[in-house]
C-alpha positions as CSV (number, residue, x, y, z in Angstrom):
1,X,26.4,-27.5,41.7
2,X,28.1,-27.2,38.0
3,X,29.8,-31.2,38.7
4,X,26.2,-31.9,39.3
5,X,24.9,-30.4,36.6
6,X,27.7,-31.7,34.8
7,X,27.4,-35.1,36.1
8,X,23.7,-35.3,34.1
9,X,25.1,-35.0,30.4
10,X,24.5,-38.5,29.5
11,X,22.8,-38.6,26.5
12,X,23.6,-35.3,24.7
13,X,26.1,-34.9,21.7
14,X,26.1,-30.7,21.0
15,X,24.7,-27.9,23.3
16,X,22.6,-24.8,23.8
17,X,22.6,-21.9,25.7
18,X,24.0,-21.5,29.7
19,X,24.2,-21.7,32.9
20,X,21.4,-19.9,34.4
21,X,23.7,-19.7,37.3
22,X,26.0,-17.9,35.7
23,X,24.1,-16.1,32.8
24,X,26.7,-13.3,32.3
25,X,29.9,-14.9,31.8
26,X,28.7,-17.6,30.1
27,X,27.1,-15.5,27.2
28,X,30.3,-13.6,27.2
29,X,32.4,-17.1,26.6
30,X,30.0,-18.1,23.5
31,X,30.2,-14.8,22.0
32,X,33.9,-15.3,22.4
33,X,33.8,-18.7,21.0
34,X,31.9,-17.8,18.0
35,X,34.8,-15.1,17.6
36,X,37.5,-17.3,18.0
37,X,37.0,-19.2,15.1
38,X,35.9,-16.7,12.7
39,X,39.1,-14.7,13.4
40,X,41.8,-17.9,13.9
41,X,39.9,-20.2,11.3
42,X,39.4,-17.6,8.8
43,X,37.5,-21.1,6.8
44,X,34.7,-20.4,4.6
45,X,31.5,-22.7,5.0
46,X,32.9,-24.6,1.9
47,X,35.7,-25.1,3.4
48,X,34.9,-26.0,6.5
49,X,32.6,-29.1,4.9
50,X,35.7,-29.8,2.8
51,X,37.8,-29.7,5.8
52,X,35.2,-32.3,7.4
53,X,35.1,-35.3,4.0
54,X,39.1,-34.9,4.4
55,X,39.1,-35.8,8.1
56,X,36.5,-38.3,7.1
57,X,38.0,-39.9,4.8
58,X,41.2,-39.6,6.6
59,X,39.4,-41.7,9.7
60,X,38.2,-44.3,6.7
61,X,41.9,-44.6,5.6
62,X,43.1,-45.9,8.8
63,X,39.9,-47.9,9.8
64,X,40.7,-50.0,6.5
65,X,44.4,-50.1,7.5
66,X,43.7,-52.0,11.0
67,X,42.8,-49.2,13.1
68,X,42.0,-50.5,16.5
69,X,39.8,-47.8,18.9
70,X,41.6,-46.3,21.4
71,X,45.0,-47.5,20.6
72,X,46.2,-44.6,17.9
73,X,49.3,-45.0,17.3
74,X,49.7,-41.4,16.6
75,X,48.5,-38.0,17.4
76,X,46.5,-37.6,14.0
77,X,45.0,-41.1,14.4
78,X,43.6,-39.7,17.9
79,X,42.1,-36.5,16.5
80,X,40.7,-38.7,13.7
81,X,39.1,-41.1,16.4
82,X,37.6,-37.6,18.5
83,X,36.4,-35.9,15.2
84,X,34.6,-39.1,14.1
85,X,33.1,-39.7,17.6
86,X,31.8,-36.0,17.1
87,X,30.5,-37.1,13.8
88,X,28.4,-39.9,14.7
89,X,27.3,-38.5,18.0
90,X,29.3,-41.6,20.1
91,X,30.7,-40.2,23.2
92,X,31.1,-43.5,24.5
93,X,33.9,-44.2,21.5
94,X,35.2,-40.5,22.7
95,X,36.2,-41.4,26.1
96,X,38.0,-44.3,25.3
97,X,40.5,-41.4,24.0
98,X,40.7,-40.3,27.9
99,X,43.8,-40.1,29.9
100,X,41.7,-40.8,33.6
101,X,44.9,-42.1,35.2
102,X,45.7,-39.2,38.3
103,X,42.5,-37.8,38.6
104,X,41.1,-35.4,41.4
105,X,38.4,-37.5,43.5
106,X,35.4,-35.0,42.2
107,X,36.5,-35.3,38.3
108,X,37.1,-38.7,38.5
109,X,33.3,-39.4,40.3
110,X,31.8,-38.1,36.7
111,X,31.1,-40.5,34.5
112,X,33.9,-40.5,31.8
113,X,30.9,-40.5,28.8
114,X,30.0,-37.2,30.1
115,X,33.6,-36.0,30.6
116,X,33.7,-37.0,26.5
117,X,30.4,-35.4,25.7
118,X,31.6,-32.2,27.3
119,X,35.3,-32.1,25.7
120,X,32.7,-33.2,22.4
121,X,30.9,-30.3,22.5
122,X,33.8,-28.0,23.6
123,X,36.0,-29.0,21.2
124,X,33.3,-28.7,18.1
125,X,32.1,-25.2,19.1
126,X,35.9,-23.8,18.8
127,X,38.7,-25.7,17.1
128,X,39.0,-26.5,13.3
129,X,41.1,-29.7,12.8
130,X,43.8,-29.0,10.6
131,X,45.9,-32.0,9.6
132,X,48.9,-30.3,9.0
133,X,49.4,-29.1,12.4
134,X,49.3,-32.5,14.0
135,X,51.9,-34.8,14.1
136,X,51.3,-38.3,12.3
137,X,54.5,-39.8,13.5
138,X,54.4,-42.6,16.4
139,X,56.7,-40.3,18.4
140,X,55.0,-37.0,17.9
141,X,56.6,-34.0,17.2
142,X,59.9,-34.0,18.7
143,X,60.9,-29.9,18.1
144,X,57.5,-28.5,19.6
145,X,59.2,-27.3,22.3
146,X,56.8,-29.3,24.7
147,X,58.0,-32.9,26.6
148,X,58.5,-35.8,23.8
149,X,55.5,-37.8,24.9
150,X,53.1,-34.2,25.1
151,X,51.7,-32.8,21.5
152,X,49.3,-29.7,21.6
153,X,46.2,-30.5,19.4
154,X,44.1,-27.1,20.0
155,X,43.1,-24.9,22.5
156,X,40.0,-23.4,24.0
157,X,39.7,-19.5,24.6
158,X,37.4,-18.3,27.6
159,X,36.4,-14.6,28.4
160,X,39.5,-14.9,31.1
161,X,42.1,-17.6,29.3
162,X,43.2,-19.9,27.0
163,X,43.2,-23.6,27.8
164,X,45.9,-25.7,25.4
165,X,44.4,-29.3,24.7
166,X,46.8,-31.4,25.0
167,X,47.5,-35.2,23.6
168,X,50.2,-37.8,25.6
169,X,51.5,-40.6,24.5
170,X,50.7,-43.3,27.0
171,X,52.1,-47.0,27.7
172,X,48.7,-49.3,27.8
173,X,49.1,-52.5,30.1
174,X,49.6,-54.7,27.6
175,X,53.3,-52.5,26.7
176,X,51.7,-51.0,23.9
177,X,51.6,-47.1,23.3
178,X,48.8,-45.2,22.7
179,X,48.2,-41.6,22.3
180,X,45.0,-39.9,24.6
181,X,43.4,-36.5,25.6
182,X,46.1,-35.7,28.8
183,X,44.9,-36.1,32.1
184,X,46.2,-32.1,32.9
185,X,43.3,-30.7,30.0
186,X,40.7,-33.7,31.2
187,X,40.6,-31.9,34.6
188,X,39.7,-28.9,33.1
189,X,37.0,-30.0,31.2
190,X,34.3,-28.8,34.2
191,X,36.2,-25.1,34.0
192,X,35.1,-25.0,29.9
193,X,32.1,-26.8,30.5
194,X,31.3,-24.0,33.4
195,X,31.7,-21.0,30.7
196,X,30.9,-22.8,27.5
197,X,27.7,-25.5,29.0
198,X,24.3,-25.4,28.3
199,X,21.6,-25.4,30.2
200,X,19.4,-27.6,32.9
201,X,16.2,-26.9,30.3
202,X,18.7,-28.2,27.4
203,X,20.0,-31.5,29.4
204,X,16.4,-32.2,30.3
205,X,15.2,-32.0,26.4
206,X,18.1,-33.9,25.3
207,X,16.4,-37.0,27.9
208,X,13.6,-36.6,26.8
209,X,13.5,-36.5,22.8
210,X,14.5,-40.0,20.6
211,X,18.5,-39.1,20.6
212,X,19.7,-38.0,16.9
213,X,22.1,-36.2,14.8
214,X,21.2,-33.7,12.0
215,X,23.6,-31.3,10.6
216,X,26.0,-31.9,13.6
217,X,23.4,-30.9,15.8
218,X,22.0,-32.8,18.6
219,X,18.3,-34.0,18.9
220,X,17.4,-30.6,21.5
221,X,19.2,-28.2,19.4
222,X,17.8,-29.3,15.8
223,X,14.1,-29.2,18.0
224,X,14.6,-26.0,19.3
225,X,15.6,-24.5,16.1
226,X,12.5,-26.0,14.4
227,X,10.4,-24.7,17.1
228,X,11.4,-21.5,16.2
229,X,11.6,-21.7,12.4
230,X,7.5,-22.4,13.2
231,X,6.5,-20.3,16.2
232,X,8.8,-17.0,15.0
233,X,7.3,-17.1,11.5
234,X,3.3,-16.8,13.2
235,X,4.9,-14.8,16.3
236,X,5.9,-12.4,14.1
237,X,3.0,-12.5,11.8
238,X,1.2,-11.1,14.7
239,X,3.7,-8.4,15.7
240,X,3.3,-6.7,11.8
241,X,-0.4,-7.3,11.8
242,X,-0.6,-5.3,15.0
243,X,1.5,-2.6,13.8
244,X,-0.2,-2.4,10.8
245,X,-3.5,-2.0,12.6
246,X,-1.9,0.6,14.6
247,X,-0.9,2.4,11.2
248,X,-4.4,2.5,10.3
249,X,-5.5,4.7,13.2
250,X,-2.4,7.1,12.6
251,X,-3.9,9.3,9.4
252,X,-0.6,9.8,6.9
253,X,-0.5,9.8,2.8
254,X,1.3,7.2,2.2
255,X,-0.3,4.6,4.9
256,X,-0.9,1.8,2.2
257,X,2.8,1.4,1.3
258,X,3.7,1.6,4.6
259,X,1.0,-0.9,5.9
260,X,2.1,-2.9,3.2
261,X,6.1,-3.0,3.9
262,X,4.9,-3.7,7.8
263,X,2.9,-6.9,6.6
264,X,6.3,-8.6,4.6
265,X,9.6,-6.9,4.4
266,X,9.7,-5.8,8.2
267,X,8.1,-9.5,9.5
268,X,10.4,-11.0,7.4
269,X,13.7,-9.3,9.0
270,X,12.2,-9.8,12.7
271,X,11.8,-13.7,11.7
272,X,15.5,-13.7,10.5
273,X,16.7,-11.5,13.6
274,X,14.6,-14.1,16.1
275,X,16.3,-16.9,14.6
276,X,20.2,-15.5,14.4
277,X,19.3,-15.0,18.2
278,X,18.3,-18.4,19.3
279,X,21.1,-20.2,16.9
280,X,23.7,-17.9,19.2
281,X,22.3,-19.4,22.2
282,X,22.2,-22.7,20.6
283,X,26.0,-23.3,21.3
284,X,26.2,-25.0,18.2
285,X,29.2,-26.4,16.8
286,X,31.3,-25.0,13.9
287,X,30.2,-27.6,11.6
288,X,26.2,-26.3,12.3
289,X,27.7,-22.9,12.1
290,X,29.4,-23.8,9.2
291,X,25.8,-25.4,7.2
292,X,23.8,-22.4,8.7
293,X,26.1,-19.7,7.1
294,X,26.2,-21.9,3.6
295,X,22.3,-20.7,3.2
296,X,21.8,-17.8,1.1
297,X,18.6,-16.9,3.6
298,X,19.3,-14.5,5.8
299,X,20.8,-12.5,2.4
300,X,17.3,-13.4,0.4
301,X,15.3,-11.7,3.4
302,X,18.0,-8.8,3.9
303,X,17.3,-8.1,0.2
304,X,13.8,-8.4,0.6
305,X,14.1,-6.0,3.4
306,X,15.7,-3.4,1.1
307,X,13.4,-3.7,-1.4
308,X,10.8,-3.0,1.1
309,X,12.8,0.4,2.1
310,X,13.3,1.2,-1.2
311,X,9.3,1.0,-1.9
312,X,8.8,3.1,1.4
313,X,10.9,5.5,-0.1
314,X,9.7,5.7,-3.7
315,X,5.6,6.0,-2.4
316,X,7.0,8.5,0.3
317,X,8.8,10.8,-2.7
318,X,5.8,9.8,-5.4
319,X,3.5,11.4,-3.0
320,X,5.6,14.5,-2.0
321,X,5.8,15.1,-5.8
322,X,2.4,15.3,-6.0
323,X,1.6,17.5,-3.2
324,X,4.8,19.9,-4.5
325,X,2.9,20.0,-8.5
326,X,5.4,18.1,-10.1
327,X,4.5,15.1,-11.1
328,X,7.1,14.6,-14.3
329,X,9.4,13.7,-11.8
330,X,7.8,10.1,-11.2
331,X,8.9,9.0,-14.4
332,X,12.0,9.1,-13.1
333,X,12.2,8.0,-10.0
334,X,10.8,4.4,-10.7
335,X,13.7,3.9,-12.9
336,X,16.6,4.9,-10.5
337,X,14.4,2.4,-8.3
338,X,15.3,-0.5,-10.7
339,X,18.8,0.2,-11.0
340,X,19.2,0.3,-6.9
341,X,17.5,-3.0,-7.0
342,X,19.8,-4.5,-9.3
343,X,23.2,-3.1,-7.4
344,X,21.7,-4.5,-3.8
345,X,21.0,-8.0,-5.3
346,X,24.1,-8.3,-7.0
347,X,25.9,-7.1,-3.6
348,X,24.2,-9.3,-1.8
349,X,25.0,-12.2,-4.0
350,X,28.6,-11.8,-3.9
351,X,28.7,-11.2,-0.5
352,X,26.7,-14.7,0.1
353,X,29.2,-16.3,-2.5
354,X,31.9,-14.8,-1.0
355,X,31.3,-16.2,2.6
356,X,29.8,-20.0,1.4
357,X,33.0,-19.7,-0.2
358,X,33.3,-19.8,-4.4
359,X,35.4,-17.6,-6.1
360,X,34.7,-14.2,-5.8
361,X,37.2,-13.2,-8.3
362,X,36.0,-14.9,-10.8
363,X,32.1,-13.9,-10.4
364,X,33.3,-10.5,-10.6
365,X,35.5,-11.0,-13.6
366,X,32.8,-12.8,-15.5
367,X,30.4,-10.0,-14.6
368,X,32.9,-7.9,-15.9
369,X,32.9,-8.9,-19.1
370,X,29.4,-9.7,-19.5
371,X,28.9,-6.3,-18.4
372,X,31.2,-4.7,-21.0
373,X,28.9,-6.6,-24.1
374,X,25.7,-5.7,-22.6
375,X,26.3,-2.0,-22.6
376,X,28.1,-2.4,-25.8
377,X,24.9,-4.2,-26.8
378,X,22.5,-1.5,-25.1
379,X,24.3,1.2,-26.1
380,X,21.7,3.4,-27.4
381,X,19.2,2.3,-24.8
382,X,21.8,4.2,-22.1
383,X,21.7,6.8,-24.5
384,X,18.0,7.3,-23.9
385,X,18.0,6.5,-20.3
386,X,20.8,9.0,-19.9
387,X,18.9,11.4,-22.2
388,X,16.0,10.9,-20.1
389,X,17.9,11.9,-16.9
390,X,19.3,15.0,-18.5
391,X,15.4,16.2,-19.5
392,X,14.6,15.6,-16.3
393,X,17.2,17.1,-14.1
394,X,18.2,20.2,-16.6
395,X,13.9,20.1,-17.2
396,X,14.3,21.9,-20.6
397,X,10.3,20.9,-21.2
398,X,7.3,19.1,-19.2
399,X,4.9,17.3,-19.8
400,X,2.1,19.7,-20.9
401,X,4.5,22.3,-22.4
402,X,4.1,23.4,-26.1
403,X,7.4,23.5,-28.0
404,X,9.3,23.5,-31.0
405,X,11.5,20.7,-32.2
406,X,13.8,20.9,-35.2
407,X,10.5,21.8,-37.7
408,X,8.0,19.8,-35.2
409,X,5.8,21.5,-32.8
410,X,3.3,20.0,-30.3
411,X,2.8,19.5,-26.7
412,X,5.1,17.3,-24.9
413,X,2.9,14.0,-23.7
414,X,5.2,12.3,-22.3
415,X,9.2,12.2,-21.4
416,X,10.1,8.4,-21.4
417,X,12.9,6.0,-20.5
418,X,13.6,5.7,-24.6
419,X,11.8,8.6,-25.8
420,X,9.9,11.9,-26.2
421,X,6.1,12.0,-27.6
422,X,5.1,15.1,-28.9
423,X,1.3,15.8,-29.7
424,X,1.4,17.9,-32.8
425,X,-1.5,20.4,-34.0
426,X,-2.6,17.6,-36.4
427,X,-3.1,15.4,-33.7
428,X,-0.3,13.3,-34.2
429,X,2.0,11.4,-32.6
430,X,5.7,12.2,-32.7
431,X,8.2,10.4,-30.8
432,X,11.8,11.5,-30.9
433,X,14.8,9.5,-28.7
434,X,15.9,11.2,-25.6
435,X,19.6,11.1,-27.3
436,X,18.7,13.2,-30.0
437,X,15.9,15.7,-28.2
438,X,18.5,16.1,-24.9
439,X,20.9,17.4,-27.5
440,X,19.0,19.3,-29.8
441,X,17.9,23.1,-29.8
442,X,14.3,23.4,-28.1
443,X,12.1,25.9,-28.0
444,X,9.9,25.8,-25.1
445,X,6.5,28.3,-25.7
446,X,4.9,27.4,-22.4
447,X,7.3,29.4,-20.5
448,X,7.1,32.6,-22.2
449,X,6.6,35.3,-19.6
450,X,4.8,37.3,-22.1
451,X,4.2,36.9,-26.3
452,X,5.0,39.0,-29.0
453,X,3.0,41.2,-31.2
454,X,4.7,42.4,-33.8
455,X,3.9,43.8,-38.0
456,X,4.8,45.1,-40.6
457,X,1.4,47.1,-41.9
458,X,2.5,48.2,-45.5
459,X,0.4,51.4,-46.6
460,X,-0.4,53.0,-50.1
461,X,2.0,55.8,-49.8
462,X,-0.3,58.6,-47.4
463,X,1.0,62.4,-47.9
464,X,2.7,63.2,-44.6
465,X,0.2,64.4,-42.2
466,X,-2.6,61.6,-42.6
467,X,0.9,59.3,-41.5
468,X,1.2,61.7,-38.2
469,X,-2.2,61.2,-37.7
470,X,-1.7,57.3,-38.2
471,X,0.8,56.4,-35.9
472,X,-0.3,59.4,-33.5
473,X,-3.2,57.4,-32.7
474,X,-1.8,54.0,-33.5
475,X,0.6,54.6,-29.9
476,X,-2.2,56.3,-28.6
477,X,-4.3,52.7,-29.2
478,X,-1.2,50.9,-27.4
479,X,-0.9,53.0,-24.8
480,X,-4.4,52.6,-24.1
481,X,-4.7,48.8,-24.3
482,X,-4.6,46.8,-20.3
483,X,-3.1,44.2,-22.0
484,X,-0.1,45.6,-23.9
485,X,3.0,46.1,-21.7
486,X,3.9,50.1,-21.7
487,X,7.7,49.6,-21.8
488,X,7.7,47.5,-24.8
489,X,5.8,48.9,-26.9
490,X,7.9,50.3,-30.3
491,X,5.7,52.0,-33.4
492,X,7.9,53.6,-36.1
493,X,7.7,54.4,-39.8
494,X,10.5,52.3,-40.1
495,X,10.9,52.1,-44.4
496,X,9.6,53.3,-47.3
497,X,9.8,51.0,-50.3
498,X,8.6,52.3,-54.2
499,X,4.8,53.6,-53.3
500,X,4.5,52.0,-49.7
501,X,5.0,52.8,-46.0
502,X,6.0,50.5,-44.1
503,X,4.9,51.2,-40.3
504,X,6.9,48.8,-37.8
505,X,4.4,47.4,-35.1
506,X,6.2,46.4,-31.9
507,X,4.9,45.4,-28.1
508,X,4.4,42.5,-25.6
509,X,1.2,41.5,-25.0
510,X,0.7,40.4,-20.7
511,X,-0.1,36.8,-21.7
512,X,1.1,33.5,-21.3
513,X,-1.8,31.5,-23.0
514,X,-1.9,31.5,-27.1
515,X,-5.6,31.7,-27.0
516,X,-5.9,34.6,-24.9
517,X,-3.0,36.3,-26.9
518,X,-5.3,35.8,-30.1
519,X,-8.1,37.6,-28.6
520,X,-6.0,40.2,-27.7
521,X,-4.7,40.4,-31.7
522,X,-7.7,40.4,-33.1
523,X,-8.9,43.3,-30.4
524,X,-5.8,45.5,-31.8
525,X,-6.0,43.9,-35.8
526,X,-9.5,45.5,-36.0
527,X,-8.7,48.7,-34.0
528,X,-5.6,48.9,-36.2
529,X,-8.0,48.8,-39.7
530,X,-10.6,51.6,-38.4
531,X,-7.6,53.9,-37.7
532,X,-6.0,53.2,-41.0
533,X,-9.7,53.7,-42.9
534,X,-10.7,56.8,-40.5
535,X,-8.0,58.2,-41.3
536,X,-8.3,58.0,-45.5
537,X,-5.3,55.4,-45.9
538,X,-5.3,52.3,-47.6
539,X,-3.7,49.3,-47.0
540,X,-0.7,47.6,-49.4
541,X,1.1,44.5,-50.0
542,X,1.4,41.6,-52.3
543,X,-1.5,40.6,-53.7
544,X,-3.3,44.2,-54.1
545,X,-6.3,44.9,-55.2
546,X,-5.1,48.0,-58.0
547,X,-7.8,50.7,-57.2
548,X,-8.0,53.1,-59.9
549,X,-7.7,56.2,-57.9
550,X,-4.9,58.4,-56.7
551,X,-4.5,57.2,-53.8
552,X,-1.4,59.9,-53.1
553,X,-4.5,62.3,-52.1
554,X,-7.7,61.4,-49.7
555,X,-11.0,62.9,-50.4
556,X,-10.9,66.5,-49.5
557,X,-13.5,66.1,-46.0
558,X,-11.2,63.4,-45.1
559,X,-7.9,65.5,-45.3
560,X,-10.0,67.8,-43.6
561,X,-10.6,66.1,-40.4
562,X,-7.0,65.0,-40.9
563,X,-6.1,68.7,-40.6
564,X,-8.2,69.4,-37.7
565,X,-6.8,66.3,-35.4
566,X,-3.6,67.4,-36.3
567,X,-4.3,71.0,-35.4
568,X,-6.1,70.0,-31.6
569,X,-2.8,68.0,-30.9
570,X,-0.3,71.1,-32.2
571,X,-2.6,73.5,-29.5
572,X,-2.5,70.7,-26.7
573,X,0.5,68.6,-25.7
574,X,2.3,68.4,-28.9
575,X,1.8,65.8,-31.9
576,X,2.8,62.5,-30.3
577,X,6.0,62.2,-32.1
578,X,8.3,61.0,-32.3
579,X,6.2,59.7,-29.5
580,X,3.7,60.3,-26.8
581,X,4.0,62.5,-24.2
582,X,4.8,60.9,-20.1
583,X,1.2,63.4,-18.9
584,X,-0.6,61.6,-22.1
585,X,0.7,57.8,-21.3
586,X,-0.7,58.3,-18.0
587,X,-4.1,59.7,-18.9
588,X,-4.2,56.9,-21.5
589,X,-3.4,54.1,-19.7
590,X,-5.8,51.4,-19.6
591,X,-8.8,54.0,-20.8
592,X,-9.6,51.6,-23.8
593,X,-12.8,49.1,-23.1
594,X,-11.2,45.9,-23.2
595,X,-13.0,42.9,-21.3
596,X,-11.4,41.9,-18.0
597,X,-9.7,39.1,-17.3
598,X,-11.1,38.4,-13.8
């Protein structure tokens, strides 16, 4: 059956897949083709095509120096013929390169032509000529180790063993010599073709299409691939628009970015997969291999890919910062975004260069450098940007908080990539460098648990009792208040300067908004003035009014009720000094009308 399959190659100069017969094996030996010459080449793309115009030009050398087909005079002169019959796609030209002298009745019923389109194929999919390890002397190479008129020009590897190829040096009729392929590797040229063939699908395209040559591949290979290049692209067109109507019916937050990296990014790496799988069961040869790999595509879509990813990722988080309240943090991820970008591209680039085959080295030296005078260049914007990553991660302010800035104040707008905007109380803009505001003192209001009230009330100098009576019912009034906190509260006579008393005013008001602590002020401001004026004092400071009066003494039915208040506290608890009694906190507490805040 494989001699009759075998038997049928008459018009095809590269291969495809295998033998259905023997499906197994057969992709095993192509897999271990294709891994042969990456690991024994060890050639580049570029150098493999450089590898190629050397031989060709080589060939050209000796066709201008008399070169007469099928007599080479040497073992190089015989791979040149075989690598040029390869190039033009002439198996007819091959097999004049055939030892068929000795061979077994079913090998020598084949048609030579096809004998030389199988060794064609064979030989392209795993060896890489190299001139220097062929003899170019008449005589061959006489310290090989092998008999004087044998020289080894390659091998083949199958899943099972390695076949040597082998050249002889042969006396034609004429008493010439002439090197050939040697009858003991001709007659194993149905074993490789058994492992390393095509198909019956690929010998009957190969009949039937116009017979040509295109990037050494042959006319069913360069159809099939085109086939695919068309039929994958609208194939898989239909798989993402089907999964993207499938990921309208599945309710999520973030279905329009993933719809969206389902309509390009993923289509885009099933193409590129489809295709890597047909070209492995193309059998092509290391020169199409070679011209495939040159193409920066498949890195182009695997970046693409990425990028798609990275999106997914950056709506996914956007949206989870959102539902999680904080929002500032969306600044920043779009610009970490950028940056992974620019590190996957310029990965991806080098890699491509890397395997097509230019100087790496170099690339990376040049980037180097250029690096080195763009951040010297951009110095202060990686200042900011760094700036901007410390205000986000240590998260000293947010947007929306008031705070204090050197002598500015205003509410943060905005936290940039370069800078900070402040909204001040005039309604101005002011924009400060990350640099300087991720290293400067800041005062953050907005996160005050609670807000200060605290005075200094200055009082004409009152005789003793009317200042009992004062700050008696001044810590009464703070006791009293729902919105002073009880354990901070502090109210002393705390100086006495010239004629004035100075009467220290000290608690935390339960507030976090400025607004609401205003109310609150004025509320104890204006309870603070009736207790000062019920009680006959009056207030000091700069800017005085002088009132012609003693004000040492009250009015005589003011220094009376003085007396009396004074006189109910003595026979109850005690004055309140030098404060107010635990039983009198508690039967104060939150007993003065204050409007709720529910």
């Amino acid at each position: 059956m494989r001699l009759f399959i075998f038997a049928c190659l008459l018009v095809v100069t590269s291969a495809l897949t295998v033998n259905p017969v023997k499906a197994t094996e057969t992709d095993k030996g192509v897999m271990a083709a294709s891994v042969n010459v990456k690991k024994n080449s060890a050639l580049s793309a570029t150098q493999l095509i450089e590898r190629t115009k050397e031989l060709n030009q080589a060939f050209e050398t000796n066709l201008l120096a008399g070169f007469e087909p099928g007599k080479a005079q040497t073992p190089q002169q015989a791979l040149f013929a075989l690598h040029n019959a390869f190039r033009q796609g002439d198996p007819s030209s091959a097999a004049l390169y055939l030892d068929l002298r000795y061979l077994p009745s079913d090998i020598a019923e084949i048609d030579p032509i096809s004998l030389a389109r199988g060794l064609l194929f064979i030989f392209a999919q795993q060896n890489v000529l190299d001139l220097s390890l062929v003899s170019n002397d008449p005589q061959g190479d006489q310290e090989d180790g092998l008999s004087d008129d044998l020289e080894q020009a390659g091998s083949v590897t199958l899943s099972e063993e390695v076949i040597p190829i082998y050249l002889q040096r042969l006396e034609e009729a004429d008493g010439t010599h002439a090197w050939k392929i040697a009858n003991a590797s001709v007659i194993r040229i149905p074993d490789m073709w058994d492992e390393l063939g095509y198909s019956d699908l690929a010998v009957w395209l190969s009949r039937t299409l116009p017979e040509f040559y295109i990037l050494s591949m042959g006319n069913w290979q360069f159809t099939t691939l085109l086939f695919t290049l068309i039929a994958g692209w609208l194939a898989t067109g239909w798989v993402s628009q089907l999964a993207s109507r499938l990921m309208r019916r599945i309710p999520n937050p973030w279905g329009h970015a993933l719809r969206r990296f389902l309509q390009m990014p993923l289509r885009l790496i099933l193409y590129v997969l489809l295709i890597r799988i047909v070209i492995a069961q193309l059998g092509l040869s290391v020169m199409a291999r070679a011209y495939l790999q040159s193409s920066p595509l498949e890195y182009i879509v695997a970046v693409i890919f990425a990028f798609g990813l990275l999106n997914l990722y950056r709506d996914y988080k956007i949206r989870q910062l959102e539902l999680l309240g904080e929002i500032e943090y969306v600044a920043l991820i779009k610009p970490v975004i950028v940056i992974v970008r620019i590190i996957i591209a310029t990965t991806a680039a080098l890699m491509w260069a890397d395997q097509a085959g230019f100087n790496v080295s170099t690339l990376i030296t040049g980037l180097g450098v250029g690096s080195i005078a763009i951040a010297l260049a951009a110095q202060k914007t990686l200042e900011n940007v760094i700036g901007a990553i410390t205000l986000y991660t240590a998260r000293p302010i947010r947007p929306g908080d008031w705070c204090r800035f050197g002598e500015t104040k205003g509410m943060v707008e905005e936290i940039g990539l370069r800078s900070v905007t402040l909204r001040t109380k005039d309604r101005t803009l002011v924009t400060v460098p990350n640099s300087m505001f991720s290293s400067a003192d800041i005062e953050n209001f907005s996160v005050r648990d609670r807000i200060r009230f605290f005075k200094l009330l200055e009082l004409q100098m009152p005789i003793p009792d009317q200042l009992r009576a004062i700050l008696g019912e001044f810590r009464a009034l703070f006791a009293a208040h729902p919105m002073v906190k009880q354990d901070s509260i502090s109210i002393r006579l705390s100086d006495i300067a010239a004629a004035t008393a100075i009467i220290r005013l000290d608690a935390d008001i339960m507030t976090r908004d400025y607004q609401e602590y205003l109310a609150v002020a004025e509320d104890l401001n204006l309870r603070i003035i009736e207790i000062v004026h019920q009680n006959g004092a009056i207030f000091s400071g700069p800017g005085q009014v002088l009132q012609l009066r003693d004000f040492q003494q009250a009015s005589v039915d003011k220094l009376a009720e003085v007396d009396a208040k004074l006189e109910v506290w003595r026979q109850g608890d005690g004055l309140p000094f030098p404060d107010l009694s635990d039983n009198e906190k508690q039967r104060l507490k939150n007993t003065l009308a204050y409007p709720d805040k529910g």
